[in-house]
C-alpha positions as CSV (number, residue, x, y, z in Angstrom):
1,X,14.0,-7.4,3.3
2,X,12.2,-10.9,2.9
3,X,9.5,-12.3,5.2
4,X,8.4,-15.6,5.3
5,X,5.6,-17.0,6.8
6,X,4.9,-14.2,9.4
7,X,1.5,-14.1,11.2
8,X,-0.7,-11.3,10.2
9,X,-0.6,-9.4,13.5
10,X,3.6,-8.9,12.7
11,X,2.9,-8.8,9.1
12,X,0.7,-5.4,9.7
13,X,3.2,-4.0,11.9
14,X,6.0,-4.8,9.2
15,X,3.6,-3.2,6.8
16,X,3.6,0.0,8.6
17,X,7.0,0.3,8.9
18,X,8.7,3.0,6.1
19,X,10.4,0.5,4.0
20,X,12.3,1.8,0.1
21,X,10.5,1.5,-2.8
22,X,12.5,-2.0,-3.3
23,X,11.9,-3.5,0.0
24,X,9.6,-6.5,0.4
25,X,6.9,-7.7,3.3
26,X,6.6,-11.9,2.4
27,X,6.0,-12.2,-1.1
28,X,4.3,-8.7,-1.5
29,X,6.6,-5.6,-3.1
30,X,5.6,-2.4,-2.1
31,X,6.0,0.3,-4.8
32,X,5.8,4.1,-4.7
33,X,8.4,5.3,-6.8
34,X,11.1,3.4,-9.4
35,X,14.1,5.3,-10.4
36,X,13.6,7.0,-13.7
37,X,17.1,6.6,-15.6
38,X,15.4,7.2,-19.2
39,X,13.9,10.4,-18.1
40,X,15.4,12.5,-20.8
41,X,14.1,10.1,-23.5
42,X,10.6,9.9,-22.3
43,X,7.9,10.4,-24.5
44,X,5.7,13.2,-22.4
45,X,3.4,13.7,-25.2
46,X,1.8,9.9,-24.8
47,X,2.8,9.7,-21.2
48,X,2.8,6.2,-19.3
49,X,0.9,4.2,-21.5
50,X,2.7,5.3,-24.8
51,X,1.9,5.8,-28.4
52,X,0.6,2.3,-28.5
53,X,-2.0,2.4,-25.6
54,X,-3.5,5.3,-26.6
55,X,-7.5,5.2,-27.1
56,X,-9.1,3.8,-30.5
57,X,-12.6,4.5,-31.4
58,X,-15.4,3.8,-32.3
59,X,-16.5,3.9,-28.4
60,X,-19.8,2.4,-26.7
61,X,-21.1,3.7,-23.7
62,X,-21.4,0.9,-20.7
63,X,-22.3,3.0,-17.7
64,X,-21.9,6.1,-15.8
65,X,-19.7,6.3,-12.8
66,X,-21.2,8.5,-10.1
67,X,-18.1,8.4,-7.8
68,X,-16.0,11.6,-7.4
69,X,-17.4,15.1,-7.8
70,X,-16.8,15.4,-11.7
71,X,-19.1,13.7,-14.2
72,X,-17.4,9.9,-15.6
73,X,-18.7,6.9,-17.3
74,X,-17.1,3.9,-18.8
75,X,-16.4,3.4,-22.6
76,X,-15.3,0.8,-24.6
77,X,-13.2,1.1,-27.5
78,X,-12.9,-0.9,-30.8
79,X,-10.1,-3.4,-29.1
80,X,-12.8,-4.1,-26.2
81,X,-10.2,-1.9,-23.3
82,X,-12.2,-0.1,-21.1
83,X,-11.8,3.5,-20.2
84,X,-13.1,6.1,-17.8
85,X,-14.1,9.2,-19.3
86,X,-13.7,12.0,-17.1
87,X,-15.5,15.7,-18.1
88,X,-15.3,19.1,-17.1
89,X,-12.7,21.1,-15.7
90,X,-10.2,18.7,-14.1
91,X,-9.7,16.8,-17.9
92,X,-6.7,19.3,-19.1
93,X,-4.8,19.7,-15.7
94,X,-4.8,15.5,-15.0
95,X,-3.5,14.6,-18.4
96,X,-0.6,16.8,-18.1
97,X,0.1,16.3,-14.5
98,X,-0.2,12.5,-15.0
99,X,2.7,12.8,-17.6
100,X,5.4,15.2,-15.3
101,X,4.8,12.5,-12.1
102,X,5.7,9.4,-14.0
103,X,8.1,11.3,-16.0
104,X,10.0,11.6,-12.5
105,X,9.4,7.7,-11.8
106,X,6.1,7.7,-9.8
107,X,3.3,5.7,-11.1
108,X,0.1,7.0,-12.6
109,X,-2.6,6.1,-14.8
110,X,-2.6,5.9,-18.4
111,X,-4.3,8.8,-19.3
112,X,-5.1,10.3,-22.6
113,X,-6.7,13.6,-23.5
114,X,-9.5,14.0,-26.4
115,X,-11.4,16.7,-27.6
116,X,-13.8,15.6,-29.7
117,X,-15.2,12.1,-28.5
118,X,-18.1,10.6,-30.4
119,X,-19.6,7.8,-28.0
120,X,-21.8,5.3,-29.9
121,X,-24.8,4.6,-27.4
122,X,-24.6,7.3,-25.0
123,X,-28.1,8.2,-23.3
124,X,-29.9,11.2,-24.3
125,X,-29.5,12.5,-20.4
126,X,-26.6,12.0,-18.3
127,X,-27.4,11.7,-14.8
128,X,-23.6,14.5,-14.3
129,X,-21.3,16.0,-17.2
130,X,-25.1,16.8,-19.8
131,X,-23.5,20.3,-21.0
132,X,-20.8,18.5,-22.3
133,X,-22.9,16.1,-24.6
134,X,-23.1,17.3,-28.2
135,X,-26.3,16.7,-30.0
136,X,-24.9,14.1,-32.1
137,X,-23.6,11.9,-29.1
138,X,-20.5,13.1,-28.1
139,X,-18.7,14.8,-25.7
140,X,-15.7,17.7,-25.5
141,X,-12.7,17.7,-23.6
142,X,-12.5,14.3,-22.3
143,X,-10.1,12.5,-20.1
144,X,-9.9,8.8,-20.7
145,X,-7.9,6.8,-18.4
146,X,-7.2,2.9,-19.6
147,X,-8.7,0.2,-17.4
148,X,-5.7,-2.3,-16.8
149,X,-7.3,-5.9,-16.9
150,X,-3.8,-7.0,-14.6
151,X,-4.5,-4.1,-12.2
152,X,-7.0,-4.3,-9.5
153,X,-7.7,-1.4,-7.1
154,X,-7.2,-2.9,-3.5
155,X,-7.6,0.7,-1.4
156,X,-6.4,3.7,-0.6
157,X,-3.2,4.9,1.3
158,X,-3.0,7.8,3.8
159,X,0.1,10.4,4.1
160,X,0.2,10.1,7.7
161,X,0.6,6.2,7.2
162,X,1.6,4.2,4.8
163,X,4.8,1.8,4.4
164,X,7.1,5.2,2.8
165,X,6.4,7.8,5.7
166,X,10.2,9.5,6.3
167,X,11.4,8.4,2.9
168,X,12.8,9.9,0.2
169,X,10.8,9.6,-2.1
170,X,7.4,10.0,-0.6
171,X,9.2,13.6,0.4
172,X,9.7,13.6,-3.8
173,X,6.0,13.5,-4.3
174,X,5.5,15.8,-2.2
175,X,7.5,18.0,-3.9
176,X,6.1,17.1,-7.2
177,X,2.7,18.0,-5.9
178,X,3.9,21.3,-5.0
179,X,5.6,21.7,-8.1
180,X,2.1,21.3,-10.2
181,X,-0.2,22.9,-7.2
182,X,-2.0,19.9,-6.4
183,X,-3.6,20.9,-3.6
184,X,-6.7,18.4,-3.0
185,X,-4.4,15.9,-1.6
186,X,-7.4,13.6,0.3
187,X,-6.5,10.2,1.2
188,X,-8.8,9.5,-0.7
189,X,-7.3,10.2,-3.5
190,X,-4.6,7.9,-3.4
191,X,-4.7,4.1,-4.2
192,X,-3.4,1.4,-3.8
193,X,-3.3,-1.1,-7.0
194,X,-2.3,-4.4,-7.0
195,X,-0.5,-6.1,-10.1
196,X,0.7,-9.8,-9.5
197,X,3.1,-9.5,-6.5
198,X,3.5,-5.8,-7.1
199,X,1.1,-3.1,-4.8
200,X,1.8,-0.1,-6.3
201,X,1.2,3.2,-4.3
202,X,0.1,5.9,-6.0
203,X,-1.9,9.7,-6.3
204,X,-4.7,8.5,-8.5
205,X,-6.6,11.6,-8.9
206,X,-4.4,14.7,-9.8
207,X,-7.3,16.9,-12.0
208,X,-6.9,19.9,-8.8
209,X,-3.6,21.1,-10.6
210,X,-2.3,24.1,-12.4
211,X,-4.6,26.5,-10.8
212,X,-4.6,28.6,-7.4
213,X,-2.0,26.8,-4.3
214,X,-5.9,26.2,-2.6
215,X,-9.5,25.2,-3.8
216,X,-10.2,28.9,-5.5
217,X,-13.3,30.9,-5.8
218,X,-14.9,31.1,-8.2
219,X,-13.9,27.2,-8.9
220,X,-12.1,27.5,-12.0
221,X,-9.2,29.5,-11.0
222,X,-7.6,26.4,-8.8
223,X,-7.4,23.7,-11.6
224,X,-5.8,24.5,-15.1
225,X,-5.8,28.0,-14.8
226,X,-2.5,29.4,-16.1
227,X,-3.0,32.8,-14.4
228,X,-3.6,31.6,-10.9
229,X,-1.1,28.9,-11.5
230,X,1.3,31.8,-12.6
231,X,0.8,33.9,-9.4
232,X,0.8,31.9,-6.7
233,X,3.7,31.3,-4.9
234,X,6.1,28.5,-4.5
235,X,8.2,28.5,-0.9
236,X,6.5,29.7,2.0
237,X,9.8,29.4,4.0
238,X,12.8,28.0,3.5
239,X,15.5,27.0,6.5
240,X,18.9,25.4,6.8
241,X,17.5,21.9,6.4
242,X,13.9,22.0,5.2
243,X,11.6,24.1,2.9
244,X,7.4,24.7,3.0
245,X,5.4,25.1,0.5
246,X,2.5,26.8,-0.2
247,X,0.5,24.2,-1.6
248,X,-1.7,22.8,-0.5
249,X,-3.0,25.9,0.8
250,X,-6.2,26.6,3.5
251,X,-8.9,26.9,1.0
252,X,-11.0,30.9,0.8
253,X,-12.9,31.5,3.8
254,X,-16.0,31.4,1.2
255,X,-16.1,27.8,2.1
256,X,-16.8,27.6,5.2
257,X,-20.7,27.6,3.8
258,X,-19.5,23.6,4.4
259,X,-17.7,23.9,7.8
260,X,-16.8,20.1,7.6
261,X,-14.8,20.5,4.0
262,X,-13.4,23.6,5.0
263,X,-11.6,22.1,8.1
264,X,-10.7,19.2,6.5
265,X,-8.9,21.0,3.6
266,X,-7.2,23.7,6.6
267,X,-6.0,20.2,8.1
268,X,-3.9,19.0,5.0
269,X,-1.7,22.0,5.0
270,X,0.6,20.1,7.3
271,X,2.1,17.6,3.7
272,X,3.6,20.6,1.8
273,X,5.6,21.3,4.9
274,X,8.7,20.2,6.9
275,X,10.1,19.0,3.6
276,X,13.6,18.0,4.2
277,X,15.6,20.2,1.8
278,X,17.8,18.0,0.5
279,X,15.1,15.6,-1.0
280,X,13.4,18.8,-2.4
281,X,16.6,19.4,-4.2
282,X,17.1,15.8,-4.9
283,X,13.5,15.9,-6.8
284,X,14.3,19.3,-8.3
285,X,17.6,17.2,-10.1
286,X,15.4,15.1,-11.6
287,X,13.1,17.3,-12.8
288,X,15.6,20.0,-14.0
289,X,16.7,16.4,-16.6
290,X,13.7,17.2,-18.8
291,X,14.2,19.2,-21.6
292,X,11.8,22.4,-22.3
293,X,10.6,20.2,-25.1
294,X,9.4,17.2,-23.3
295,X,7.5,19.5,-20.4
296,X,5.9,21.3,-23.1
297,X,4.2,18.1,-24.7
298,X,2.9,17.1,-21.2
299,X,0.9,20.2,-22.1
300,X,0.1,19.6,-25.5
301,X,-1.0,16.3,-24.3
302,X,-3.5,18.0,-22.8
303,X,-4.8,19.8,-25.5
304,X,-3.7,23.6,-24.4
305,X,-3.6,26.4,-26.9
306,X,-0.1,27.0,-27.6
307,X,0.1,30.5,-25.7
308,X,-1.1,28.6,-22.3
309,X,1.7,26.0,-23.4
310,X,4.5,28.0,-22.9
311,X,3.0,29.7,-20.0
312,X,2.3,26.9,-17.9
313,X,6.1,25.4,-19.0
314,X,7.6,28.4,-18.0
315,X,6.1,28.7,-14.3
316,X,7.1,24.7,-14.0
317,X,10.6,25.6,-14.9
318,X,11.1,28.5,-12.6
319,X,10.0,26.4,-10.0
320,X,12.7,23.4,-11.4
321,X,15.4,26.0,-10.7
322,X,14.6,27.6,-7.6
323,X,14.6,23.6,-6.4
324,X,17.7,23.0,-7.5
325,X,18.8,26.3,-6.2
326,X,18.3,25.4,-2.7
């Protein structure tokens, strides 16, 4: 669809309006979702960005970033690219669910997971994230996510609204993020990135997978925790023509210490359900075209020991077939 010269009153109401991933509003294409058709020959081990985007040191700090709840600043490496480095518990899960999103054709950031990063620079005391300076100025388990000079962050998108509500593939996320147990699924952590006359839609913040189907207690059970990831369940209920998942689920009733967050977690229960069944299959097909191979290196990516590997593989595939088994 092409719009030319519309007034911005219609233009926002065109905007609102679910539209496919291809459709455009004026000059302006709306993406969420392109359709994968190399899936089985993509590289999850480097993910989006590829072997050649990955990071090269030496790094120098430039500044902490004090958004979010998990420590970040912002390095640059020897070929002047900027990264944000991300510590702490959300570094493992985010690589590896950045690389099984894209691998299914939605968009994510270039992220890259390192152990060991030496930071030239880096202050004696971090403001967030000091336990995970070394003495000799580096930090463990790091997520870096590339800064993309021709991407500019322009805002964040809402489930209840956005110009994919009732399509396909927004259903297809969804699924995804129940595949992975994603299950801090805020608005805000979903933005909108614009790149020439592209506006790409997408969930930029996936570190609360792989855990518990809910924010756990203690903390560390609902992100990258293969046992919790390994017993919590998949389906809630499944009908004639659409399926519920658990995830996200009402967080433990420990939280309500923060009555506000507790609520507002209960509220989001409402995406992983209603999901038409056919485009939870649909999603499941696509999925079930990686080999056990490529979902394993989404893991390795993210710097797993080889026994949590094939554990976290294994739950992923079991949920793959009881997708396509619908």
């Amino acid at each position: 669809m092409y719009v030319k010269k519309l007034p911005l009153g219609l233009l926002a109401v065109v905007l609102s309006l679910p539209m496919a991933a291809d459709e455009r509003a004026g000059r302006q294409t709306v993406l969420l979702w392109r359709d994968p058709t190399d899936i089985a020959s993509r590289n999850l081990f480097y993910g989006s960005g590829g072997e050649e985007h990955q990071p090269h040191g030496p790094f120098t700090f430039v500044e902490e970033d004090l958004e979010g709840s998990n420590p970040k600043f912002v390095v640059r490496d020897r070929d002047g690219v900027k990264w944000k480095v991300k510590l702490g518990i959300e570094a493992r899960p985010e690589t590896a669910a950045s690389r099984l999103t894209w691998a299914v054709g939605y968009y994510t950031s270039e992220d890259y997971f390192v152990a060991d990063l030496p930071v030239q620079g880096l202050p004696v005391r971090l403001r967030r994230g000091q336990k995970f300076r070394a003495p000799d100025g580096s930090v463990h388990n790091a997520r870096l996510k590339r800064e993309l000079k021709q991407e500019h962050k322009v805002g964040e998108w809402a489930w209840r609204q956005s110009p994919f509500v009732g399509t396909r593939e927004l259903n297809g996320l969804k699924v995804v993020m129940a595949v992975i147990n994603n299950w801090d699924r805020k608005d805000e952590n979903n933005a909108i990135y614009q790149n020439g006359a592209e506006r790409i839609y997408m969930v930029s913040d996936l570190g609360a997978s792989f855990g518990s189907a809910g924010r756990g207690w203690p903390s560390y059970k609902g992100k990258g925790n293969l046992n919790s990831y390994r017993h919590s369940k998949f389906f809630r209920r499944v009908t004639a023509d659409s399926v519920d998942f658990y995830v996200p689920a009402r967080p433990r009733f420990v939280y309500l210490v923060v009555p506000r967050s507790y609520w507002r977690r209960v509220h989001l229960e409402w995406i992983g359900r209603n999901i038409p069944r056919n485009d939870a299959r649909w999603m499941g097909q696509l999925l079930a075209r990686l080999s056990p191979g490529q979902i394993r290196d989404a893991f390795r990516a993210a710097g797993y020991a080889p026994q949590e590997v094939e554990g976290f593989s294994e739950v992923v595939e079991n949920r793959i077939v009881a997708l396509t088994d619908l």
